[in-house]
N, C-alpha and C positions, 0 to 999 in steps of 0.2 A: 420361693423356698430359700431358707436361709443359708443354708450349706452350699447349694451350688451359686450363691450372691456370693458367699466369704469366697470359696475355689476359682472365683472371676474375678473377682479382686486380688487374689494371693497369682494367677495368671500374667494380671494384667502390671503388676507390680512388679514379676518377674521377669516380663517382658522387655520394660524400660529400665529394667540395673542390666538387663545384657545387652539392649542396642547403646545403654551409655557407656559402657564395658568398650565394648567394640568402638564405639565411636573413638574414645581414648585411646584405647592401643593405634589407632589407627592416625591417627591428631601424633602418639609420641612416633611411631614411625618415620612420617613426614617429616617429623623437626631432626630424626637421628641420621636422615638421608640429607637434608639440608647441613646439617653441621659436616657431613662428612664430606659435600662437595665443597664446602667453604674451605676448609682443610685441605683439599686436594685439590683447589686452584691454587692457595697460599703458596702450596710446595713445589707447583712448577712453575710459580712466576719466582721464587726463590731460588730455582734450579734454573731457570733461562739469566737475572740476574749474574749469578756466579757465572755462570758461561759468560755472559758478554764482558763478562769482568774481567774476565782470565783471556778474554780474546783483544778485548784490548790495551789489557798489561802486556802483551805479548806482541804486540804489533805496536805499541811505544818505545817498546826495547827493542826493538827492531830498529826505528826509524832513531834514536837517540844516542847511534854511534858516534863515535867523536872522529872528523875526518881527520887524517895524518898525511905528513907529505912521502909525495911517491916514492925517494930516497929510503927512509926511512922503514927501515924492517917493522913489520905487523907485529905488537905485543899478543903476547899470551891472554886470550880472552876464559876469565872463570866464568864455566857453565853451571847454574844454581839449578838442583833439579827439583821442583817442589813437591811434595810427598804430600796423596790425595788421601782424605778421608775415608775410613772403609765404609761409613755410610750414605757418603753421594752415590747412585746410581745413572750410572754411563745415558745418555739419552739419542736412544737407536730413531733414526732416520727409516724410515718404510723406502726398500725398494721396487720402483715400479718396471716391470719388466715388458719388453711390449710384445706380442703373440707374431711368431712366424705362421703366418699363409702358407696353406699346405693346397692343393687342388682336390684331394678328399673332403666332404664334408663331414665333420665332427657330429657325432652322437652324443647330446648330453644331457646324462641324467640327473632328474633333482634330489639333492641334498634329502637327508633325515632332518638335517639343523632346522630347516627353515619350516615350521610346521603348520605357515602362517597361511603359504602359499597353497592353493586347492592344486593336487594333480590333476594330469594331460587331459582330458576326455579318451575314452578306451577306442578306438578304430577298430570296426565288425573287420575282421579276417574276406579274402576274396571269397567267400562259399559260394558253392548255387544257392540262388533261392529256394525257399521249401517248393515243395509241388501246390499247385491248388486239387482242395479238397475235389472229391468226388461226389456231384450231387446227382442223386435220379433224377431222371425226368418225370413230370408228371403223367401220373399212369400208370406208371411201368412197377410192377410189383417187387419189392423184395422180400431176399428170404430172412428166416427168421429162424432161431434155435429150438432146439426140441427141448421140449416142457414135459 
């Protein structure tokens, strides 16, 4: 039939401009996540830089006193204070804190965040077991409702 040849064709046509579609978006993604790590190593090795920079301009000036003799009253030292960019951001240290031992044991429950992790397995409560059913013996008649 010809109509439903053109409607597999017009399908089959539609099918490969969306998985090339998708392939693309998918292809720029990668490269906008790739430029932005590129980016984002640049600026803390350019932030570690200026630290080591300033650490040891600073421990130069230190060590590059000029000795005087011991008679001799200490001159007036001018303090230069250098005035930081409002665009550096300060580079916070993680503090690690280490857990007091308690003789209780901690109960601890899991996070929402991590929704990677499968919860506990459920633990059945102390019950009694069910009863076992009750089976006649053979022979023994039972009764039966009225009809």
């Amino acid at each position: 039939n010809k109509r439903v040849l053109i409607d597999h064709i017009h399908k089959k046509k539609a099918e490969r401009m969306r998985a090339k579609q998708l392939s693309d978006q998918a292809e720029a993604m990668r490269q906008r996540k790739r430029d932005a790590r590129i980016r984002r190593e640049k600026r803390l090795e350019d932030r570690q830089k200026d630290l080591l920079a300033k650490v040891n301009s600073a421990s130069t000036a230190t060590k590059t006193v000029p000795s005087q003799p011991a008679s001799a009253a200490p001159a007036p030292t001018k303090v230069v204070v250098e005035s930081k960019p409002k665009e550096t951001p300060k580079v916070v240290t993680p503090v690690v804190e280490t857990p007091i031992e308690t003789d209780a044991p901690k109960e601890t429950k899991p996070s929402k965040a991590s929704s990677k992790i499968a919860p506990p397995p459920k633990i059945p409560s102390a019950k009694a077991p069910a009863p076992v059913p009750k089976i006649p013996a053979p022979g023994t008649k039972t009764k039966k409702g009225k009809h």
